[in-house]
N, CA, C and O of each residue as an XYZ file, in Angstrom:
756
protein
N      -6.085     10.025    -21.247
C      -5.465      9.300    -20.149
C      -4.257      8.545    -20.670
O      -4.295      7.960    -21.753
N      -3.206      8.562    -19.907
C      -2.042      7.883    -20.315
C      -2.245      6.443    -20.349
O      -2.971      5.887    -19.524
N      -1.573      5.759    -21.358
C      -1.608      3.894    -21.350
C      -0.866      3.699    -20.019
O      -0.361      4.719    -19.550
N      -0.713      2.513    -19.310
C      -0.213      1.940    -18.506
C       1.182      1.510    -18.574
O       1.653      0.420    -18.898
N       1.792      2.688    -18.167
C       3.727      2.127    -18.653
C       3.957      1.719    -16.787
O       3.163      1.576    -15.856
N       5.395      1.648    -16.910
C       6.007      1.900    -15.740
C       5.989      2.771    -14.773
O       6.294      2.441    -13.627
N       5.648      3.940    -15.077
C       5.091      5.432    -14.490
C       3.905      4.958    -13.728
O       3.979      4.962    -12.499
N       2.900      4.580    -14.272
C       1.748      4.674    -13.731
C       1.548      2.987    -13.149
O       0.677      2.666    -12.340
N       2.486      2.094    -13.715
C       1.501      0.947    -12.646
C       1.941      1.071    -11.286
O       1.121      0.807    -10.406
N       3.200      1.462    -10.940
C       3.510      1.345     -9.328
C       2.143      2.180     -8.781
O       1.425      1.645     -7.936
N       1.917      3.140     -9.163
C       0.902      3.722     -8.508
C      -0.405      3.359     -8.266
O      -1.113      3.545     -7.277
N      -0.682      2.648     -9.635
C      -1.693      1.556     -9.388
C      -2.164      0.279     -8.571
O      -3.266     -0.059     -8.138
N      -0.722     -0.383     -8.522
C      -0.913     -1.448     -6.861
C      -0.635     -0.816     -5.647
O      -0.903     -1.473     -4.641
N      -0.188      0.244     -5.503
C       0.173      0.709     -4.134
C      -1.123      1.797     -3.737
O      -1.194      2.239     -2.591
N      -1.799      2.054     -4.440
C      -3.217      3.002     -4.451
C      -4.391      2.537     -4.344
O      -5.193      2.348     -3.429
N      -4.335      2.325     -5.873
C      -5.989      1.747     -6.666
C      -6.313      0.520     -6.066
O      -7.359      0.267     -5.468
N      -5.358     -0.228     -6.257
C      -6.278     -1.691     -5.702
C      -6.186     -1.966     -4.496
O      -6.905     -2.923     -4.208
N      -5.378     -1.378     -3.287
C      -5.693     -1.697     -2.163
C      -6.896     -0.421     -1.741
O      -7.273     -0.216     -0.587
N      -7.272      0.184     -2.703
C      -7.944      1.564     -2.175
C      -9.742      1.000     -2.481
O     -10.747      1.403     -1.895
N      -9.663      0.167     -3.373
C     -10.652     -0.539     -4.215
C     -10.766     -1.984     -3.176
O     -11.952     -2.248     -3.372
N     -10.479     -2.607     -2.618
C     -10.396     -3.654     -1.427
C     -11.141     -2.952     -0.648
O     -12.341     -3.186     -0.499
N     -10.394     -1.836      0.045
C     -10.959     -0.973      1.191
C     -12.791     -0.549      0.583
O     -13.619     -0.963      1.395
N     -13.196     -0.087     -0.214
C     -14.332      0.403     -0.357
C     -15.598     -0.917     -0.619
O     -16.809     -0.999     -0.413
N     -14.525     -1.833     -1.183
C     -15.626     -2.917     -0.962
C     -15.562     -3.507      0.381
O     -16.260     -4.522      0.369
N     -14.973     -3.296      1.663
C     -15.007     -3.762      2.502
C     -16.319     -2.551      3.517
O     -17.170     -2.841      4.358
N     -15.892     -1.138      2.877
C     -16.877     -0.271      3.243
C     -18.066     -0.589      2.997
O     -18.836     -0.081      3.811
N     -18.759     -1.464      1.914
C     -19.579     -1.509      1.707
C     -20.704     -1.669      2.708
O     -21.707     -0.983      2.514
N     -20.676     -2.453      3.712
C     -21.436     -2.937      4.293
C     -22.222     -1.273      5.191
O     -23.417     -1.016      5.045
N     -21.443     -0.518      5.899
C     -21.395      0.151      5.880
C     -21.932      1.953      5.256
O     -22.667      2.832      5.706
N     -21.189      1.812      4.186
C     -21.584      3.275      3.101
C     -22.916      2.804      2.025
O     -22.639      2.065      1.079
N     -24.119      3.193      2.192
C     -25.086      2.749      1.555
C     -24.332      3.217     -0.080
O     -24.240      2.433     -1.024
N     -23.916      4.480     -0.090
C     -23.711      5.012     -1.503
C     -22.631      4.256     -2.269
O     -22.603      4.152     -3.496
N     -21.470      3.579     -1.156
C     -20.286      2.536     -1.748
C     -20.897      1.845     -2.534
O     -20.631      1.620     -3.714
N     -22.255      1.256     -1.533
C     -22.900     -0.090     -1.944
C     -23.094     -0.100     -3.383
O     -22.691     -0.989     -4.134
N     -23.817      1.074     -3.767
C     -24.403      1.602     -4.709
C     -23.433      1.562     -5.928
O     -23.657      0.869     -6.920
N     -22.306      2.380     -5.775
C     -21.465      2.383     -7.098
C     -21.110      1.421     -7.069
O     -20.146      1.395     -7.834
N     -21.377     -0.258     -6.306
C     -20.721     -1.118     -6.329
C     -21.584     -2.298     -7.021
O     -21.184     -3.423     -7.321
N     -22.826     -1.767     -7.188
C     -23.621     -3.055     -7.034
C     -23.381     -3.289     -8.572
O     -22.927     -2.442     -9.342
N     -23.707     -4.392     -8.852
C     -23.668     -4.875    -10.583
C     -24.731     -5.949    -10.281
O     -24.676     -6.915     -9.520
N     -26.043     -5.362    -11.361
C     -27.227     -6.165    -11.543
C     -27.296     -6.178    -12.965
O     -27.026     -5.291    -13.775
N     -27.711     -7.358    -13.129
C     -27.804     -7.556    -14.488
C     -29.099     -6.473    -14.889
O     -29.486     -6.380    -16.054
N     -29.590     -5.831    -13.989
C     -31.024     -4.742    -14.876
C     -30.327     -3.518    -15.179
O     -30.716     -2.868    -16.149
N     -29.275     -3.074    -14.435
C     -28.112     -2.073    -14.475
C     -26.719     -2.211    -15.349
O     -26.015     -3.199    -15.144
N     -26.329     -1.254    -16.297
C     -25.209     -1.871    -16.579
C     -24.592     -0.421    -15.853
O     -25.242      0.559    -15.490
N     -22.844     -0.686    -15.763
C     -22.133      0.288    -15.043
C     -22.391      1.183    -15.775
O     -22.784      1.000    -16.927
N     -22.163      2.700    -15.071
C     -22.365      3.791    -15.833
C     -20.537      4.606    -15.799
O     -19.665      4.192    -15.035
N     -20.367      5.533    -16.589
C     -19.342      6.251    -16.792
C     -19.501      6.563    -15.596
O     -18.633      6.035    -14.900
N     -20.538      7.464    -14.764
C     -20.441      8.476    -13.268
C     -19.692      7.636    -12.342
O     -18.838      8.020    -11.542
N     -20.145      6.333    -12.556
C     -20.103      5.213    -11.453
C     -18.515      4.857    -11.298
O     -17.868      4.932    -10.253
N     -18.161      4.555    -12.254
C     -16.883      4.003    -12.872
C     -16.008      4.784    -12.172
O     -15.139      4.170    -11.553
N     -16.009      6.669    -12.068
C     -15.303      7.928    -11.697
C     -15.436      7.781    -10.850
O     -14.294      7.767    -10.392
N     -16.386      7.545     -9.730
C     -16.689      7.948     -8.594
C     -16.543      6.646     -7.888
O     -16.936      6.793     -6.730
N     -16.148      5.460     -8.109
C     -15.345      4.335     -7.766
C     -13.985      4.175     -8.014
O     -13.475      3.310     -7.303
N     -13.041      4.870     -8.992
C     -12.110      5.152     -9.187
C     -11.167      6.205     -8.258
O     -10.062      6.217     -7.716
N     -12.199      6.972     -8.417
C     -11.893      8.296     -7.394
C     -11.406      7.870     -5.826
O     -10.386      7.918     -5.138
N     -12.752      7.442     -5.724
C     -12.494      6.661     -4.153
C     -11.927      5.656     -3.823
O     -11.805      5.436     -2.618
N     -11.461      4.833     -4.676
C     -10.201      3.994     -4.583
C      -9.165      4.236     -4.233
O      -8.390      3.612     -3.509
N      -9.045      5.711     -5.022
C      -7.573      6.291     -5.102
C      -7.496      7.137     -3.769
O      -6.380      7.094     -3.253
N      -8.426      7.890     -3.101
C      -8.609      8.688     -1.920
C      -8.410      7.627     -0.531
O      -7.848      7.865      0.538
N      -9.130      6.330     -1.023
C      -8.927      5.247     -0.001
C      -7.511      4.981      0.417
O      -6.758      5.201      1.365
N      -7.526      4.200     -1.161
C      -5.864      4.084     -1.414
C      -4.738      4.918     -0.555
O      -3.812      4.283     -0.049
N      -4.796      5.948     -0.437
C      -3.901      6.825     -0.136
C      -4.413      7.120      1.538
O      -3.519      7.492      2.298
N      -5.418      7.008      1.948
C      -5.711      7.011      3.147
C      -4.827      5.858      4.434
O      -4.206      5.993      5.489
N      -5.320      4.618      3.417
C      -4.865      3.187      3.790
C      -3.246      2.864      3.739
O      -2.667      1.981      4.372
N      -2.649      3.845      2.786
C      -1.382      4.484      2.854
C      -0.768      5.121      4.324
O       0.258      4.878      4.960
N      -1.586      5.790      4.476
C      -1.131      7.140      5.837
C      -1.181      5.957      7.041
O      -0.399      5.900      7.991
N      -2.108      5.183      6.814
C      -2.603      3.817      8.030
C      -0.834      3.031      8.167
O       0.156      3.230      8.871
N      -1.139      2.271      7.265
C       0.077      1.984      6.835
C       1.703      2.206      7.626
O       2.552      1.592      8.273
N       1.340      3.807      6.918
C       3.222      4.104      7.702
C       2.882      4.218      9.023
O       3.636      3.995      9.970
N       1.533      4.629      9.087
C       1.434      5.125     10.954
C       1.617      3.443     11.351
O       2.502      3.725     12.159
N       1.555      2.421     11.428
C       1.347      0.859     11.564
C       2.003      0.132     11.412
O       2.643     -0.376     12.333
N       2.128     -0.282      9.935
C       3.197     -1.529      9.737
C       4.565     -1.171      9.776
O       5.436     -1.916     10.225
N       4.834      0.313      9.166
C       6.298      0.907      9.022
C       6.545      0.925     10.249
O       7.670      0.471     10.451
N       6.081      1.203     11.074
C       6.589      1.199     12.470
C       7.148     -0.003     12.652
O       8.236     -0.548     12.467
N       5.846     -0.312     13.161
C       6.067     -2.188     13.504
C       7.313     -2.627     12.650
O       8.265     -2.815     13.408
N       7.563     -2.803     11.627
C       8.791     -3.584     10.893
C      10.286     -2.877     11.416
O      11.249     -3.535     11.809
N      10.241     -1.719     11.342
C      11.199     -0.817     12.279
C      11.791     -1.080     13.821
O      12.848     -0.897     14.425
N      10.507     -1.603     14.075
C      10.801     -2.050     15.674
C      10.878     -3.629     15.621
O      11.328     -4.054     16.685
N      10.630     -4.462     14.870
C      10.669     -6.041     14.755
C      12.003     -6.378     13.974
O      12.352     -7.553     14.092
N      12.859     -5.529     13.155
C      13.982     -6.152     13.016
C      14.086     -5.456     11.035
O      14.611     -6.101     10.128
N      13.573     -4.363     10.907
C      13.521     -3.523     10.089
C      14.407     -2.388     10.183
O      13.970     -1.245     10.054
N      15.606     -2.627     10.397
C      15.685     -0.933     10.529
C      15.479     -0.212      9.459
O      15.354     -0.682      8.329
N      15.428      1.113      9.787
C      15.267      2.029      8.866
C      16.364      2.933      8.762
O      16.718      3.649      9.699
N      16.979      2.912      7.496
C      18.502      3.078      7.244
C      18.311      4.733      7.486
O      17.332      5.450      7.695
N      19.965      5.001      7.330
C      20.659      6.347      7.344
C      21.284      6.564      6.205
O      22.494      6.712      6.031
N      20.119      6.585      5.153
C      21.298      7.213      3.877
C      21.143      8.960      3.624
O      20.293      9.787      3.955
N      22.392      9.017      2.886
C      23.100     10.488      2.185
C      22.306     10.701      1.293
O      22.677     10.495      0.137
N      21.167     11.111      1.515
C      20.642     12.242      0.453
C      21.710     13.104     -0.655
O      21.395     13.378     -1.812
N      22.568     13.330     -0.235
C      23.698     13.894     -1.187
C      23.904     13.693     -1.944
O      24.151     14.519     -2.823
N      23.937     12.205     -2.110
C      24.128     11.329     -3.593
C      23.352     10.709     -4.520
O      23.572      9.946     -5.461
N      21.654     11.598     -3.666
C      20.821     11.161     -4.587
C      20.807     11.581     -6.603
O      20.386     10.912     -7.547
N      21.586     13.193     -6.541
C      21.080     13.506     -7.918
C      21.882     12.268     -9.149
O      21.425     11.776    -10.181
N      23.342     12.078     -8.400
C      23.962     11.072     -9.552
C      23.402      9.969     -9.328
O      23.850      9.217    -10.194
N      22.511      9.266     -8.531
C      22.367      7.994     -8.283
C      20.588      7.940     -8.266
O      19.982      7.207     -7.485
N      19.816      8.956     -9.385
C      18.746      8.935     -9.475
C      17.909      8.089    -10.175
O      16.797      7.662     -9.866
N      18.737      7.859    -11.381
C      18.253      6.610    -11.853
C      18.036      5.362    -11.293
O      16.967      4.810    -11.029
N      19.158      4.988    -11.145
C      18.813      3.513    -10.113
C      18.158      4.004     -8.402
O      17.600      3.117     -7.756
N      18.236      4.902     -8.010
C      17.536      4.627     -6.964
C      15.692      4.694     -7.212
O      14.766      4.224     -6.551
N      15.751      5.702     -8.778
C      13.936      5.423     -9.566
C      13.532      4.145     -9.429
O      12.452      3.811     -8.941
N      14.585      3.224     -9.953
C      14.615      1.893    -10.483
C      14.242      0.913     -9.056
O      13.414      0.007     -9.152
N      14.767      1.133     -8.084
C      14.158      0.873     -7.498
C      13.298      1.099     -6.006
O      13.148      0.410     -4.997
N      12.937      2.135     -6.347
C      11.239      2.090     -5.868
C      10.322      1.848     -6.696
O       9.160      1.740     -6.306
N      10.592      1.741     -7.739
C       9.545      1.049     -8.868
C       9.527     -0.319     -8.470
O       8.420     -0.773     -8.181
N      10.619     -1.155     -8.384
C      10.898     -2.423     -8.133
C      11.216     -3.051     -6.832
O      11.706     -4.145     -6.552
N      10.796     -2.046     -6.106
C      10.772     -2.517     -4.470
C       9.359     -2.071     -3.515
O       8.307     -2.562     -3.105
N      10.045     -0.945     -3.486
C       9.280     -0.249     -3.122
C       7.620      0.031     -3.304
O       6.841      0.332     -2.399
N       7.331     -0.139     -4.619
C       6.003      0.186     -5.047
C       5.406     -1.272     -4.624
O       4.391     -1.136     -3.940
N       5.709     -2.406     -4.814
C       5.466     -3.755     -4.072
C       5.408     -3.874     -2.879
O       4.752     -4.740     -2.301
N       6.289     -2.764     -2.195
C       5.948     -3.086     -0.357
C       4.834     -2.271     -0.264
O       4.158     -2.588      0.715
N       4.346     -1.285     -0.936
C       3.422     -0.361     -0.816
C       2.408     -1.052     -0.876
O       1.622     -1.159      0.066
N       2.280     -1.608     -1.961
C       0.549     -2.849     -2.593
C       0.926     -3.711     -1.261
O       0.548     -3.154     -0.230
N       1.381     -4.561     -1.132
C       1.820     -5.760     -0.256
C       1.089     -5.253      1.291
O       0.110     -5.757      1.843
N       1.717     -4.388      1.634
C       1.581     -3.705      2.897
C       0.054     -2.706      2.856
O      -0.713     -2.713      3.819
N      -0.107     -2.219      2.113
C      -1.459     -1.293      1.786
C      -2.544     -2.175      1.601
O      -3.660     -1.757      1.911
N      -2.384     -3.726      0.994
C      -3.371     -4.798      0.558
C      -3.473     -4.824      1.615
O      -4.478     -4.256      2.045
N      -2.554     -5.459      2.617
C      -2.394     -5.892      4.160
C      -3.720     -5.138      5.122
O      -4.645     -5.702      5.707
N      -3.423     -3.777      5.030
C      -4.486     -2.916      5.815
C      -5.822     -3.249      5.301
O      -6.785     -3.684      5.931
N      -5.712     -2.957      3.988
C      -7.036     -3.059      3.095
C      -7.964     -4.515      3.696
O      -9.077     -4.659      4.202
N      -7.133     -5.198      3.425
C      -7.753     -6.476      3.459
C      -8.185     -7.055      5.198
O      -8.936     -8.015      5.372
N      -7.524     -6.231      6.406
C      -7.745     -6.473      7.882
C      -9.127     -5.524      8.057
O      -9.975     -5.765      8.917
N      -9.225     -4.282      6.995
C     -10.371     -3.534      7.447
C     -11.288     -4.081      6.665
O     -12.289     -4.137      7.379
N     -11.649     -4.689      5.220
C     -12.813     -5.501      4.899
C     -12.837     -6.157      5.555
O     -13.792     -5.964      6.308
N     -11.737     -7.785      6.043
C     -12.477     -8.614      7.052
C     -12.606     -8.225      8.475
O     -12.834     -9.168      9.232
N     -12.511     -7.038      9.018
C     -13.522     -6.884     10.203
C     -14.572     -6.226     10.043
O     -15.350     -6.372     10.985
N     -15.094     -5.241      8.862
C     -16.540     -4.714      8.385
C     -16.996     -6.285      8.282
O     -17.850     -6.442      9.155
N     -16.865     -7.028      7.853
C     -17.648     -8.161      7.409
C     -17.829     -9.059      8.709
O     -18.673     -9.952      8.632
N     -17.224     -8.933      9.719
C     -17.635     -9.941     10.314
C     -18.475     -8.327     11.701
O     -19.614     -8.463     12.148
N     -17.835     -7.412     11.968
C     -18.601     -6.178     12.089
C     -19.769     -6.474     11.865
O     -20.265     -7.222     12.708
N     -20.601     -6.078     10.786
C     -21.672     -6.398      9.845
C     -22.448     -7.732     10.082
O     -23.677     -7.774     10.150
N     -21.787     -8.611     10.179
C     -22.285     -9.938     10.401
C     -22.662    -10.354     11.625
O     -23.073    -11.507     11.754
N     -22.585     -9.466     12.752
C     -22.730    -10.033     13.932
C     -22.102    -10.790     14.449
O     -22.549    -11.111     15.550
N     -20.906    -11.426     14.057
C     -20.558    -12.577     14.185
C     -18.657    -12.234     14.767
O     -18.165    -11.118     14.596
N     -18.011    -13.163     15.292
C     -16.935    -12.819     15.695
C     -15.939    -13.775     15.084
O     -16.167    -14.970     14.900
N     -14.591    -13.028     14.727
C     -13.559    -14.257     14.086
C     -13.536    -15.592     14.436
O     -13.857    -16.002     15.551
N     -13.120    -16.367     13.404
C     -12.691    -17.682     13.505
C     -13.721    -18.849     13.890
O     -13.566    -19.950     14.418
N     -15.027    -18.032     13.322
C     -16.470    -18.681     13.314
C     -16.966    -18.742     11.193
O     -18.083    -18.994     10.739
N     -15.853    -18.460     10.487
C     -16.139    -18.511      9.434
C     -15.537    -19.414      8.121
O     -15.563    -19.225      6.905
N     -14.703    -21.027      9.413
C     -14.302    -21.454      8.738
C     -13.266    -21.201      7.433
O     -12.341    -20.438      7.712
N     -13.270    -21.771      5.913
C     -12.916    -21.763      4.977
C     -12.176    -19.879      4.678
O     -11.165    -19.701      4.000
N     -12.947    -18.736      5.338
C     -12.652    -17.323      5.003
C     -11.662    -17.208      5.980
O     -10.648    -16.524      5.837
N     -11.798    -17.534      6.473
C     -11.027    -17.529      7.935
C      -9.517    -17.475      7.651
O      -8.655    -16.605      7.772
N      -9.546    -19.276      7.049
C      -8.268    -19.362      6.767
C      -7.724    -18.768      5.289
O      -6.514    -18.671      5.081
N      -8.524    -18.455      4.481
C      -8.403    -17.895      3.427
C      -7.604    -16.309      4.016
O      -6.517    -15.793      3.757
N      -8.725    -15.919      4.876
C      -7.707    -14.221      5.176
C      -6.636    -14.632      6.096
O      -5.942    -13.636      6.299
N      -6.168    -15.686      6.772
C      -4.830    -15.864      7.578
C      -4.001    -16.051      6.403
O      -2.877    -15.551      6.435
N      -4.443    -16.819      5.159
C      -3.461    -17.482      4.652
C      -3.046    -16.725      3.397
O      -2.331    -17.266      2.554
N      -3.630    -15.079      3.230
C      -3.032    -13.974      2.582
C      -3.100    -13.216      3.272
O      -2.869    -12.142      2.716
N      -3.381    -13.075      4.655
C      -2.413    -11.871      5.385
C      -0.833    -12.359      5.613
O       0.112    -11.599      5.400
N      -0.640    -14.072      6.190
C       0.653    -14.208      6.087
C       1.702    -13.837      5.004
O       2.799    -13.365      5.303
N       1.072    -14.215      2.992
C       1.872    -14.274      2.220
C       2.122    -12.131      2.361
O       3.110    -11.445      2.622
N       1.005    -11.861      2.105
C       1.011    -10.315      2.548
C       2.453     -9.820      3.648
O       3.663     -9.645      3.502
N       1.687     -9.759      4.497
C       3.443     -9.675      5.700
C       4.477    -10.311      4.860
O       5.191     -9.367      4.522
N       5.004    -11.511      4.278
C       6.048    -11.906      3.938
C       6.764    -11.348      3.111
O       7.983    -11.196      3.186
N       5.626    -10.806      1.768
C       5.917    -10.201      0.893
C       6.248     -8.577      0.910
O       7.104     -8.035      0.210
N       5.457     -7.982      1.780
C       5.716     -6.838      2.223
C       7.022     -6.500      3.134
O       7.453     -5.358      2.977
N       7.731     -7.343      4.084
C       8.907     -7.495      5.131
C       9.371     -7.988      3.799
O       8.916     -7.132      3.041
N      10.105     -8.996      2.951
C      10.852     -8.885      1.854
C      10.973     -7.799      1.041
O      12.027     -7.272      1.396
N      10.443     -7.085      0.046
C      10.441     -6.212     -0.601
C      10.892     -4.708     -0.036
O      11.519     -3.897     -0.719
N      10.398     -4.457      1.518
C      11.603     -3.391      2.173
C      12.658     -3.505      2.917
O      13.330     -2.621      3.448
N      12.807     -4.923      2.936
C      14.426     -5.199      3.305
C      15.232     -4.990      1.548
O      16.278     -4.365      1.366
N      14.591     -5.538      0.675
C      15.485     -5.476     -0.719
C      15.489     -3.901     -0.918
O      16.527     -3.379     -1.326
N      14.725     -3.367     -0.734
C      14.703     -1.671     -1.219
C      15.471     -1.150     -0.323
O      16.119     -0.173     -0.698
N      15.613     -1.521      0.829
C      16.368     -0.901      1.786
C      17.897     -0.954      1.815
O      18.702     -0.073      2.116
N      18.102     -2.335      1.388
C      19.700     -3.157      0.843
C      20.327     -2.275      0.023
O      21.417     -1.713      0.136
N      19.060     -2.207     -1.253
C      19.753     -2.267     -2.547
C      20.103     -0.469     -2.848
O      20.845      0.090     -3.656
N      19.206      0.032     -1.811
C      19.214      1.559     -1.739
C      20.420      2.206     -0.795
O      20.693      3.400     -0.675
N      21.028      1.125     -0.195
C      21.446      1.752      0.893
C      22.841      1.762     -0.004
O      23.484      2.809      0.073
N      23.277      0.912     -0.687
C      24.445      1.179     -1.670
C      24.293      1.708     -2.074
O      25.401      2.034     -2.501
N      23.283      2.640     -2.677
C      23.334      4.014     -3.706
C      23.495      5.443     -2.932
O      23.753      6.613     -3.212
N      23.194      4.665     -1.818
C      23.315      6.451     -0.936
C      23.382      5.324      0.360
O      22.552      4.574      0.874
N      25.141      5.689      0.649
C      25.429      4.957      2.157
C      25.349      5.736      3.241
O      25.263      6.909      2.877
N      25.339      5.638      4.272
C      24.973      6.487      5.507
C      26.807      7.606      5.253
O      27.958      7.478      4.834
N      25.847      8.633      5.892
C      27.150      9.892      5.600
C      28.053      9.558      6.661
O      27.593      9.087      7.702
N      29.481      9.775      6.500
C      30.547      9.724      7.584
C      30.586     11.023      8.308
O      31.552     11.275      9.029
N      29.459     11.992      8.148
C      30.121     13.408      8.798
C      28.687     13.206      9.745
O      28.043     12.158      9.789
N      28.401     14.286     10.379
C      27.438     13.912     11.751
C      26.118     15.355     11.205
O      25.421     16.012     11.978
N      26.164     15.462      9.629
C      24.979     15.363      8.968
C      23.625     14.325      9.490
O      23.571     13.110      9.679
N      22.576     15.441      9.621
C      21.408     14.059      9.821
C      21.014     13.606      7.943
O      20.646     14.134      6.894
N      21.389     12.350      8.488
C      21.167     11.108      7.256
C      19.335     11.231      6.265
O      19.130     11.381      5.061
N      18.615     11.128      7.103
C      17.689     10.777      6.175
C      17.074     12.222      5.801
O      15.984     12.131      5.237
N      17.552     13.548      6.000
C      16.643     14.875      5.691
C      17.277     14.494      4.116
O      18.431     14.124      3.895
N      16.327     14.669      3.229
C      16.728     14.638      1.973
C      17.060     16.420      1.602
O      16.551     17.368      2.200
N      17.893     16.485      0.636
C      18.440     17.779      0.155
C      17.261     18.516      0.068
O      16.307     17.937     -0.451
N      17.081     19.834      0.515
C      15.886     20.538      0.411
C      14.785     20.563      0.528
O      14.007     21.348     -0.015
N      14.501     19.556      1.387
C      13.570     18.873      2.064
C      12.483     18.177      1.198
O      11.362     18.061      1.692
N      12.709     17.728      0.009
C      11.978     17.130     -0.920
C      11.575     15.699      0.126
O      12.339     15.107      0.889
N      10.156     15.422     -0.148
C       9.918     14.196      0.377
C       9.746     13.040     -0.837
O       9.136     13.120     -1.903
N      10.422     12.079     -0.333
C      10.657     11.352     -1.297
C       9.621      9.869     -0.920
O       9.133      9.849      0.210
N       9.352      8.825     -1.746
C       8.885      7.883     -2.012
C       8.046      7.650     -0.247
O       7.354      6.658     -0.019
């Protein structure tokens, strides 16, 4: 397995750990989640366990992803997000820095925004589960208002900067080319 460079952590907050949120929020729910989840001191973790919590992090992850663009990308699009018109054209000379940042934008609105989902579908399994209905849980209560807000903030910052800082590397085309088909239909970030 590769060490943890730059390559692999964007993928890691924008995946694994909002994918790993989501399954402990499944818990209540997936008897077998429960299971790869539980830690008793008569049990220690096993290698199977470890894979098969990893695994499903990452399957979550990427699920909670698809949620995501179907959801918040919208929403920010329609609240004062636009979503630019750049020239794919100028991606091959301007590949480096536009790498640079979706590593440094982008992969942060991903975690930010992917935590966001993650963290609205554990706290309604839990109160789901609980019988019980919001804003009857005190102290959690404001605990999940008061990182879904930094969440949204951080997530609406980080794709306005990716969006800024990208849009100078590839400015909207002057010819009546459609803007965002990338060259050869590669899908990008």
């Amino acid at each position: 397995m590769k060490d943890l460079s730059s390559d692999n952590f964007g993928l890691l907050i924008a995946y694994l750990i909002p994918g790993f949120v989501t399954l402990w929020g499944a818990r209540p729910l997936v008897k077998t989640v429960d299971t790869w989840l539980a830690a008793s001191p008569d049990s220690a973790p096993t290698v199977g366990g470890f894979l098969y919590v990893t695994l499903a992090s990452f399957a979550a992850g990427l699920i909670v992803s698809a949620v995501r663009w179907a959801v918040i990308d919208h929403l920010y699009h329609a609240t004062g997000i636009p979503q630019p018109a750049w020239d794919f054209r100028k991606l091959p000379a301007n590949m480096e820095a536009f790498q640079s940042h979706v590593d440094d934008h982008y992969r942060y609105y991903q975690f930010y925004s992917n935590a966001l989902v993650a963290l609205v579908f554990a706290y309604s399994t839990a109160f789901l589960t609980a019988g019980s209905l919001p804003g009857r849980g005190g102290w959690k209560d404001l605990a999940f208002l008061l990182i879904a807000i930094v969440l949204v903030s951080g997530s609406r910052d980080a794709l306005k900067k990716y969006y800024n800082r990208t849009a100078v590397l590839l400015p909207p085309p002057k010819s009546g080319r459609r803007a965002n088909a990338p060259p050869s239909g590669d899908a990008l970030p």
